[in-house]
Wavefront OBJ file of the C-alpha trace (Angstrom):
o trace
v 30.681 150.286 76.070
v 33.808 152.208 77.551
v 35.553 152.189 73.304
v 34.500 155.419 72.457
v 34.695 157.342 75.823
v 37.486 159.840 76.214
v 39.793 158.843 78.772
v 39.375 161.828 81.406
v 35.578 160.411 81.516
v 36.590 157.303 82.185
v 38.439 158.124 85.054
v 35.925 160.434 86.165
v 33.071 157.609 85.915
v 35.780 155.336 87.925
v 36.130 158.208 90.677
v 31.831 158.291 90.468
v 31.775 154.493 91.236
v 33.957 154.807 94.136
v 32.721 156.956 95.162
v 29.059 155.860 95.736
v 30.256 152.218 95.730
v 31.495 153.431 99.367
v 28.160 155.724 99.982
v 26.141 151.911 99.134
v 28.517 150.330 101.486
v 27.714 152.435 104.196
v 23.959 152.750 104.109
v 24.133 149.024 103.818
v 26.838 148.353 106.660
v 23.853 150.691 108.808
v 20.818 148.834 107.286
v 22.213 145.547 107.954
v 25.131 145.657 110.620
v 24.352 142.087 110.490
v 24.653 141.052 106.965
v 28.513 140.489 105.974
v 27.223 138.545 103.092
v 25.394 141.748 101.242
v 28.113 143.927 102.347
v 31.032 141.227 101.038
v 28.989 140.797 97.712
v 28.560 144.562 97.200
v 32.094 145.135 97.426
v 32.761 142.665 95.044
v 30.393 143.825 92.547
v 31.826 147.212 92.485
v 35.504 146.062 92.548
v 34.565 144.060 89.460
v 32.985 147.381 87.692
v 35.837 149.878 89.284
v 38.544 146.908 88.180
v 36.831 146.570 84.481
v 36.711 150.483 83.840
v 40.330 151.228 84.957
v 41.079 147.769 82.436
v 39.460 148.976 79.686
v 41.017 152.666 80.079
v 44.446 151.408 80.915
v 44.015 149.082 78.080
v 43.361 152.181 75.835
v 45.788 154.557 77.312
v 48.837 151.995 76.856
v 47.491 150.798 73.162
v 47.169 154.333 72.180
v 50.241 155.266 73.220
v 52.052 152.274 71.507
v 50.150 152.873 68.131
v 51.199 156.578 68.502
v 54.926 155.316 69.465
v 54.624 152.881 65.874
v 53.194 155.730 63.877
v 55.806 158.127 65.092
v 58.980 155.423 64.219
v 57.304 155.336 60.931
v 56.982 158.955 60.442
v 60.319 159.357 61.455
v 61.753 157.176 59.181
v 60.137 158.960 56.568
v 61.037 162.324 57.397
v 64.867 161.373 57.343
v 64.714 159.664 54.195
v 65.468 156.445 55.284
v 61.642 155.297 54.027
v 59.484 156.243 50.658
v 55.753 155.651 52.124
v 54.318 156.147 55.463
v 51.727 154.262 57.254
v 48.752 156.839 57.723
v 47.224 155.873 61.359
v 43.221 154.114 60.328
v 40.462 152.750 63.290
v 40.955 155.923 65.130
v 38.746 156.111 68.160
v 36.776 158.857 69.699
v 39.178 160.051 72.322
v 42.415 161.849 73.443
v 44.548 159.031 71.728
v 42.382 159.399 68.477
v 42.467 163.029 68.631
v 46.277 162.724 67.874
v 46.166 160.403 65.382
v 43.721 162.469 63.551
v 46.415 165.206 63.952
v 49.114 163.136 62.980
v 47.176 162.213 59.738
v 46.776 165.620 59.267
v 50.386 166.932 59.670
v 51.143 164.301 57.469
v 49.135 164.947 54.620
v 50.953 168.448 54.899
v 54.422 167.168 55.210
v 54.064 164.336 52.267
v 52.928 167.492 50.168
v 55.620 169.705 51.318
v 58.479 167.029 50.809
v 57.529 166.088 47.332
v 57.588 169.499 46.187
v 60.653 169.786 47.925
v 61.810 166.579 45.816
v 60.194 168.156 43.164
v 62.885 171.505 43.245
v 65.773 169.580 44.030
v 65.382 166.876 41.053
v 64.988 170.260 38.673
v 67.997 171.665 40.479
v 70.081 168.449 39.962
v 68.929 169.005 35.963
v 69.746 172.624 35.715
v 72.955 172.423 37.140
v 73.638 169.397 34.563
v 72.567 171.570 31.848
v 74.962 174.189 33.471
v 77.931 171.199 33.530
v 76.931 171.056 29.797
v 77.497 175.006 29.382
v 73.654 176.078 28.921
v 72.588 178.534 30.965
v 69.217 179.456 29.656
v 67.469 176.510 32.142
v 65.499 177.729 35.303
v 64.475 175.918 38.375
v 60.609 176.560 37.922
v 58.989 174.423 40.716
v 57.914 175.864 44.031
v 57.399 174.309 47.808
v 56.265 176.024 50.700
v 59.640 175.109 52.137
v 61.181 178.263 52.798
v 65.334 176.860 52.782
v 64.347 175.112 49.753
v 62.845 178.305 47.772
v 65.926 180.809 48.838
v 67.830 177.699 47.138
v 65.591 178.239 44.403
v 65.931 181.776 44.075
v 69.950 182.178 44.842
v 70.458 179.651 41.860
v 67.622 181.196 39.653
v 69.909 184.719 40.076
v 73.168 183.136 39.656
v 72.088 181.645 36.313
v 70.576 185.140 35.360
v 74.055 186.512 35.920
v 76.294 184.001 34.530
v 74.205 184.326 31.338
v 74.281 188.055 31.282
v 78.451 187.383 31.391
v 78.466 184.755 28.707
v 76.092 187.044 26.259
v 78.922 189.758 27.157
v 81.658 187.587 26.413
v 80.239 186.388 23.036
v 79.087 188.972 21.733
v 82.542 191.369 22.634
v 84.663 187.895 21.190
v 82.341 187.940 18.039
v 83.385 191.818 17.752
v 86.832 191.386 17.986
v 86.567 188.301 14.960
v 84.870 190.980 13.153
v 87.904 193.584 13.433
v 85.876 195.730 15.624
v 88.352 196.052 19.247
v 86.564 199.564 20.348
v 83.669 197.114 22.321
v 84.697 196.392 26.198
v 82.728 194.898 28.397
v 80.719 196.327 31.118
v 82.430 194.467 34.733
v 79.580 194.109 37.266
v 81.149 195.156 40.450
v 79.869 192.147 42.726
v 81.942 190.295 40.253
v 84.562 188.732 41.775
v 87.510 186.110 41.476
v 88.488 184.162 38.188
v 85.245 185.663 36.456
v 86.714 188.809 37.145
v 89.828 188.070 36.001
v 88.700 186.773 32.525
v 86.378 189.753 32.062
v 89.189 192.298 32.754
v 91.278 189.797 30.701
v 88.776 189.938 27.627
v 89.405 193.940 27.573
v 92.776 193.981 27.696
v 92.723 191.958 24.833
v 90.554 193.919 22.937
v 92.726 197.165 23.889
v 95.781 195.176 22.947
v 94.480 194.250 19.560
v 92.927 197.926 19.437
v 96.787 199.152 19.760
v 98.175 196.086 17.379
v 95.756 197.818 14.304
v 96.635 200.834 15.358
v 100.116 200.185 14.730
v 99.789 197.973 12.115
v 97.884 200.427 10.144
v 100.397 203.415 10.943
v 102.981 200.930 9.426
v 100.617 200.616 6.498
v 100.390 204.185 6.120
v 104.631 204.586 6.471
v 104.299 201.277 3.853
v 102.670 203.264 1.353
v 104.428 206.491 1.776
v 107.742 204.861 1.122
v 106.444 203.102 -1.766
v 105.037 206.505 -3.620
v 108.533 207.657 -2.820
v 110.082 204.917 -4.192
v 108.262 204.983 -7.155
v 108.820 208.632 -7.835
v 112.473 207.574 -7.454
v 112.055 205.090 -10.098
v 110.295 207.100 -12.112
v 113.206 209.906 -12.169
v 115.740 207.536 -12.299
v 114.062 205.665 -15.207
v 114.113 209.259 -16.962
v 117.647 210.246 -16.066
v 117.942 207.203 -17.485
v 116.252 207.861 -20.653
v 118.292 210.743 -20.966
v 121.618 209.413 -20.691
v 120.670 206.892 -23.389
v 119.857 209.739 -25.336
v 123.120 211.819 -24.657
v 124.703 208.330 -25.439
v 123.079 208.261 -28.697
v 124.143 211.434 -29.478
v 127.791 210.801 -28.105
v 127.996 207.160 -30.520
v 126.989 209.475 -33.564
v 129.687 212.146 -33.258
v 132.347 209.436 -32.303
v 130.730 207.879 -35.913
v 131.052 211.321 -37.424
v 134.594 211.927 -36.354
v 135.501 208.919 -37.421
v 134.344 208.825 -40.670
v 135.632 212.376 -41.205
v 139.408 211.105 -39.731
v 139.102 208.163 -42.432
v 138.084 210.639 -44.924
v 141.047 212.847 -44.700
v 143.191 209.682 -44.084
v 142.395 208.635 -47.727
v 142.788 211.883 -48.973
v 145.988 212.501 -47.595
v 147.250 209.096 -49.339
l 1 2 3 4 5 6 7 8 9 10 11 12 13 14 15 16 17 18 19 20 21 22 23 24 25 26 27 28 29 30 31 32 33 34 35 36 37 38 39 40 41 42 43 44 45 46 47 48 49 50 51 52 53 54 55 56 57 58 59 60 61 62 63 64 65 66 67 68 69 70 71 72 73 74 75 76 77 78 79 80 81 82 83 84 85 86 87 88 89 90 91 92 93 94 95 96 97 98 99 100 101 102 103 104 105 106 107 108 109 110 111 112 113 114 115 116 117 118 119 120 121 122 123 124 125 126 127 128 129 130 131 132 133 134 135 136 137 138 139 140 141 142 143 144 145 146 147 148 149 150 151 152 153 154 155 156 157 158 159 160 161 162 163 164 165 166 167 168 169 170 171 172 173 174 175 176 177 178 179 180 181 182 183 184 185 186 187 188 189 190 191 192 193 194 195 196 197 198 199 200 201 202 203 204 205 206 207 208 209 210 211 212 213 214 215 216 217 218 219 220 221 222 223 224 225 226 227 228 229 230 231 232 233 234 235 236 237 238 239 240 241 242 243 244 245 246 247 248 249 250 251 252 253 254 255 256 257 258 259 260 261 262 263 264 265 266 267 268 269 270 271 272
């Protein structure tokens, strides 16, 4: 009878009783000054009813409150990870104890869906930044949650990976230049960069300036190379010619030493 009543109106209807339990005590103590018995049994009948209604409603206050107390521990558990599943709270009565169970239920249904997108994020987190360990950074966290903490997380690692592969494109392509005998490309430094990122950026251009002022030298060595070579061989070429002439003048030399000879034999056998 008293199962689905809220509890104020049980109370109330116990007040009620007493009430007119004492009003029906009275008019009957007047009626019948003379009748203890009636008087005696009324009292009883009404203690019965006033003891049964505050019963059933402490009954229902106390059980409420321990279900609520066992849902909670659950819930609890859940929420700090130290359970998967959660009881959701069933047989909920019509009254201020049912009222927050239905509640409960409700903020549960809420928090179960906000936790496994939360689980959700964090498992593509923990497989982006294994992709990063790998050296890919192309992968985005691409999940959402209505948890605020967990989306900023979201976000701050979505923009880091935007800028570390903006650095990596920078420092590939600019490397690839250099393979390719091409040192004029530097690389644009972001100025939130900081640290060891910094330094191999900065690093990276004074390499390329270095190498820039290594063919620069190398080809003004070139250039001195090949001047000193056309000299060389304009050196030959006149000394291969002086050459040629003093064979000549030899020639010439070795065919009046012939002449003179052959004249001085000549007048040698003449004179005999």
């Amino acid at each position: 009878m008293f199962k689905n009543i809220h509890t104020k109106y049980k109370i109330l209807v116990n007040m009620i009783l007493t009430q007119v339990a004492f009003a029906i005590i009275s008019i009957t103590a007047i009626v019948s000054a003379s009748d203890i018995v009636a008087i005696l049994a009324i009292n009883v009948l009404f203690g019965i009813v006033v003891a049964y209604t505050n019963f059933a409603a402490m009954k229902r206050i106390v059980g409420g409150i321990d279900r609520l107390k066992e849902y909670l521990d659950d819930f609890m558990q859940y929420a700090f990870m130290k359970s998967n599943k959660i009881r959701k709270a069933e047989y909920i009565k019509k009254d201020e104890i049912g009222e927050i169970l239905e509640s409960f239920n409700e903020y549960f249904d809420s928090f179960d869906k906000i936790r496994k997108d939360d689980m959700r994020v964090l498992g593509e987190i923990v497989l982006v930044m294994n992709k990063v360990e790998q050296g890919i950074f192309r992968c985005r966290v691409n999940s959402n949650t209505e948890n605020p903490m967990i989306m900023t997380l979201k976000k701050t690692i979505n923009k880091m990976l935007d800028t570390q592969e903006e650095n990596m494109k920078n420092l590939e392509n600019t490397l690839e230049s250099y393979s390719s005998n091409d040192y004029t490309k530097q690389i644009d430094i972001s100025p939130t960069l900081k640290a060891r990122m910094l330094s191999v950026m900065k690093g990276v251009n004074a390499l390329g300036e270095a190498l820039a002022t290594a063919a620069k030298t190398n080809l003004s060595n070139g250039q001195m190379l090949e001047g000193n070579s056309n000299t060389m061989k304009s050196s030959m070429n006149n000394l291969a010619a002086k050459a040629n002439e003093q064979a000549a003048s030899l020639e010439q030399t070795a065919a009046a030493v012939e002449e003179i000879t052959s004249i001085t034999r000549n007048n040698a056998d003449n004179a005999n």
